[in-house]
N, C-alpha and C positions, 0 to 999 in steps of 0.2 A: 724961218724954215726949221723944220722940227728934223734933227739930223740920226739921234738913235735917241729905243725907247726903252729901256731893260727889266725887267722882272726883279724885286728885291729878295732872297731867300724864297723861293717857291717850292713848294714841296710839292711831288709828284701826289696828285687826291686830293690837296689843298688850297683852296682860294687863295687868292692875289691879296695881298694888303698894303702893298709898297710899289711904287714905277720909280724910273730915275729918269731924267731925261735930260738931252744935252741940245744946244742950238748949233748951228753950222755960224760960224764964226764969231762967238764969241767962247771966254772960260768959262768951265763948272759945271757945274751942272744942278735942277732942281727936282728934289725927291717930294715927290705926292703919295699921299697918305690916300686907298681906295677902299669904300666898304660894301660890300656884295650882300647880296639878297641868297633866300636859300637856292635858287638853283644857280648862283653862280651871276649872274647877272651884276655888275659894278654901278649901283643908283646914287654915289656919292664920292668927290674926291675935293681933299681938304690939300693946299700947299703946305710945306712942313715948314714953315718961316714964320716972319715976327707976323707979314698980314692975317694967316692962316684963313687964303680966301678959298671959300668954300663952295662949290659947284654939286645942283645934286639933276638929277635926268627924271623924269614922272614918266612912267608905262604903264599900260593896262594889263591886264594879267595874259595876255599873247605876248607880249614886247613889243606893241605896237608903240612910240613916246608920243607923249600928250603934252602939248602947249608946242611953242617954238623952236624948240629942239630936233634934229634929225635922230638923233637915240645914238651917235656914232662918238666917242672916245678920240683925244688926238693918236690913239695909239690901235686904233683902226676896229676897235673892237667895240661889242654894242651888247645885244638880246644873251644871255648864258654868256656872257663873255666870249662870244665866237665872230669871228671877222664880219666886218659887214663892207659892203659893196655900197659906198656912201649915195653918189650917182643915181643909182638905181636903188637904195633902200632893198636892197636881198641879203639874207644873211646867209652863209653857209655853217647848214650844221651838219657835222658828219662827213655821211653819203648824199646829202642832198640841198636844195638850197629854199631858204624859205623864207617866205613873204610875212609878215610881223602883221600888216597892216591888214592881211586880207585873214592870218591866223592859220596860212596853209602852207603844206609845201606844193612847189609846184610840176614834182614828177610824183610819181605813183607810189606807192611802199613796198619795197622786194620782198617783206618780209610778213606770211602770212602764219597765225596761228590761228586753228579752230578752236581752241579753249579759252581766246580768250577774243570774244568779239569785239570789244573796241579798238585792238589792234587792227581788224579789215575794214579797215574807213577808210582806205586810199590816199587821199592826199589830208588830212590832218594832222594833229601835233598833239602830242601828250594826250593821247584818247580823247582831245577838245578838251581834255580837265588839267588846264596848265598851271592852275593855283593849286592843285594836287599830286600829279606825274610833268615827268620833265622826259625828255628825249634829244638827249647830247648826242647818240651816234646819228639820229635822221634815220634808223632803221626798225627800234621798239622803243615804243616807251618804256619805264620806269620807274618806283615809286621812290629809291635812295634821292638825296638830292647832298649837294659837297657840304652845303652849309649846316645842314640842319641835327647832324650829330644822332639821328636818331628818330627825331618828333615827327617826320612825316612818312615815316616806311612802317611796312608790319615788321615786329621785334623778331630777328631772325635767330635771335637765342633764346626767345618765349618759349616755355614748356607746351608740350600739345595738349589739345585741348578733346574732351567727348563735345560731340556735337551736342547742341540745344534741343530741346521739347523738339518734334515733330519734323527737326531737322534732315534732307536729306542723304546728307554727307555718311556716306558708308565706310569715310579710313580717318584715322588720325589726323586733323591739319595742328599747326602752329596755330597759337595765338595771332587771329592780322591778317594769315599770306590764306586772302581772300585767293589768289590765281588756284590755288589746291581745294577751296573749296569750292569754284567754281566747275575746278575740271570732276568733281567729285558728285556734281548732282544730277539727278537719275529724274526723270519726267514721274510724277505720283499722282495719284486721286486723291486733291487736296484740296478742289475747288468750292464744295461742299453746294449751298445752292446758288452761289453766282458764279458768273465767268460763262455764262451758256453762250456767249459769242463766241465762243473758243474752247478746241478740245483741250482737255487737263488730261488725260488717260496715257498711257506708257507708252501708246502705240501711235499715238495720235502726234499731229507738226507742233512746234511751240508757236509758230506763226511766222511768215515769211518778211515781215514789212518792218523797216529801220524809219526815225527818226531822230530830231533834233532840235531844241530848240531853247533861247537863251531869255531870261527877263532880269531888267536892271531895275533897281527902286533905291531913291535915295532914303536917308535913313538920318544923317547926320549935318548937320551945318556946320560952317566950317568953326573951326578950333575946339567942338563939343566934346568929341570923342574920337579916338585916333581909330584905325582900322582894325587893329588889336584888340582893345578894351571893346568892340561891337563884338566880334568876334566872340571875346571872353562872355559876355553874357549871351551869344546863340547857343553854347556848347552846355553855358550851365541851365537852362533853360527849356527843354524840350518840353516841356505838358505846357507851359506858358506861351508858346512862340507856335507850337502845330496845331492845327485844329482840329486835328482827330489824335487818336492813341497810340503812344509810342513805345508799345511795352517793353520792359527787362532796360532799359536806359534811363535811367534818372537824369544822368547828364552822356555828355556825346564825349566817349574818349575812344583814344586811338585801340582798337581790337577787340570794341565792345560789338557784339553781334545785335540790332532792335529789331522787334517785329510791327511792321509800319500797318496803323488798325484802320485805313481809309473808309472804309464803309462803302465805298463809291457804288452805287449801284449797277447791275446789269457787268461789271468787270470785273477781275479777278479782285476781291477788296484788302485783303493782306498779303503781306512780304517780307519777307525774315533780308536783313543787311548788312552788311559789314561797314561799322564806321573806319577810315583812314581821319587823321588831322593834321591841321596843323598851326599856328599861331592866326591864319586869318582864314583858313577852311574849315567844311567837313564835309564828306565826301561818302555818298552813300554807294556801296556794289551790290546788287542785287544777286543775291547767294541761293534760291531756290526758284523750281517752276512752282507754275499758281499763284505766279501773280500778274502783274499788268504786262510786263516783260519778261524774257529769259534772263537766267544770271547771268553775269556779266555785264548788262547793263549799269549806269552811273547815273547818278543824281549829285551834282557839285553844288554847296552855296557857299559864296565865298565875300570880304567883306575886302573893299578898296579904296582908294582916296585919290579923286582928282588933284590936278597942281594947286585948286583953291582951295583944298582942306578939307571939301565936301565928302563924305563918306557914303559909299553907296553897299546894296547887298544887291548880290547878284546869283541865278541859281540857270545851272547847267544842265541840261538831261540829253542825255543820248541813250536812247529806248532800240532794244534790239530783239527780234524775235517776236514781237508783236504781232497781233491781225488787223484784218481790217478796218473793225471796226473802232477799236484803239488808236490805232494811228491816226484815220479819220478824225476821230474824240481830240486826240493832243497835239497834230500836224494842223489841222485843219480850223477846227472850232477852240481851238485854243482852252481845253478842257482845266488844265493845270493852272492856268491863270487868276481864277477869285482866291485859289487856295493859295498861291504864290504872296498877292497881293496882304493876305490879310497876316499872313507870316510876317511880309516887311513891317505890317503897322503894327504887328503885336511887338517885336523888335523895338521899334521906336519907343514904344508906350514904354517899354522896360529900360531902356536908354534915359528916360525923361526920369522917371522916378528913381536915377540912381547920379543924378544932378544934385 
């Protein structure tokens, strides 16, 4: 019976790296060594002794655990390091309490902002981009994370920046902190001759209709390549991995703004973005009108590993401000999908020649 569990040097902002624990009736006690993930989350803990046996937890980028495991810690804590309710698999984060398994929470969000639309998504988690934003209080997401020192937030000591070519933004932002350039864009006549399903004009709706929608493709077998090094080659890689043009981005780094050259017919076909990163993301925010969606929408692709080493790439979109007939296009007819698909295989292809 596990009697206390104590924290070893914990700094307030700082991840765990040490527990001590002690049994009900016997002496001593034994200190475990734990290693956290960037949001906080503990996927490994080594005993500090001669066996130095080693225990590690697999979750999918929600905190849902994957394989045998209930995802729960002796020391009651699971998903960001936040208590979990073993029984029932709820974790309490914050102000509220959330399901891992279904990737929601299961009361509503108090907390609405109009500039930034993936925050009014009710009951989700980290704008549904949990391999790019984190949401420890249960009440806004995000983008700092405890571990990551830096690599996945915009650089909040970046020099400001003039906006790009044909960009919207009428003020100064930072380097990154996409939220200021999002709250900064103005509706333009920028459609030029496509997008006639939808007004582009000043005066005119961005469009009323939200969606969502997730695709997984495996990419690796096991022991090939770890989630990392897939990763390292999507980011250095953009004209080789997209199938249309990815202007002003050679490669995908954290606060580079791309202009995505879809061509797609009959919809808005380009899109000015803000990349976010991180060691296994990147994470597109769409920063201007005139394109398929309003800014603020997200595009996540993120790369992951089952408990059997398989590596998978996975891409997230949560589309806001749309019409009809877009969402119809990507809710419906699953419009995004040949182009999803041929990304994973071009991924691979570049994965195999670097064997």
């Amino acid at each position: 019976m596990l009697g206390q569990l104590h924290p070893i040097q914990q700094v307030e902002g700082a991840s765990l790296f040490a527990e001590k624990s002690a049994k009900t009736g016997t002496t001593g006690t034994t200190l475990t060594w734990v290693f956290s993930n960037l949001e906080g989350t503990v996927d490994v803990q080594t005993l500090a002794n001669a066996t130095g046996t080693t225990t590690r937890v697999f979750r999918d980028p929600y905190g849902a655990p994957i394989g045998g495991s209930n995802g729960v810690w002796s020391s009651g804590t699971g998903y960001m390091n936040k208590p979990v309710t073993a029984s029932a698999g709820l974790t309490t984060v914050g102000a509220r309490t959330y399901d891992p398994v279904l990737g929601k929470f299961l009361s509503v969000d108090p907390v609405i902002d109009t500039n930034l639309p993936p925050q009014n998504t009710g009951y989700t988690s980290s704008g549904n981009n949990p391999a790019t934003y984190m949401d420890p209080s249960g009440l806004k997401f995000v983008i700092d994370r405890p571990n990551d020192g830096g690599g996945s937030k915009a650089s909040s000591g970046a020099k400001s920046i003039k906006p790009s070519a044909g960009s919207s933004n009428k003020q100064n932002c930072k380097v990154g902190d996409w939220s200021c350039r999002v709250k900064a864009a103005t509706p333009e006549v920028k459609c030029g001759g496509a997008g006639k399903a939808r007004s582009c004009n000043s005066t005119g709706p961005a469009g009323i209709w939200c969606y969502s929608y997730r695709y997984d493709h495996p990419i690796s077998s096991v022991g090939k390549f770890t989630a990392e090094q897939a990763m390292r080659a999507f980011t250095q890689n953009p004209a080789k991995i997209f199938p249309f043009g990815v202007e002003g981005c050679p490669t995908f780094s954290n606060g580079a703004e791309c202009n995505l050259k879809t061509g797609t017919p009959l919809l808005n076909p380009n899109g000015v973005v803000g990349v976010t990163t991180t060691s296994t993301s990147v994470n597109f925010t769409v920063l201007e009108y005139g394109y398929f969606d309003a800014p603020g929408s997200t595009i996540e692709f993120s790369t992951w590993e089952d408990k059997k080493g398989n590596v998978y790439l996975s891409q997230i979109a949560n589309g806001h401000g749309a019409d009809l007939f877009t969402f119809t296009g990507m809710k419906v007819f699953q419009a995004a999908r040949p182009t999803w698909d041929e990304r994973a295989a071009n991924l691979t292809d570049i994965l195999e020649t670097q064997r």
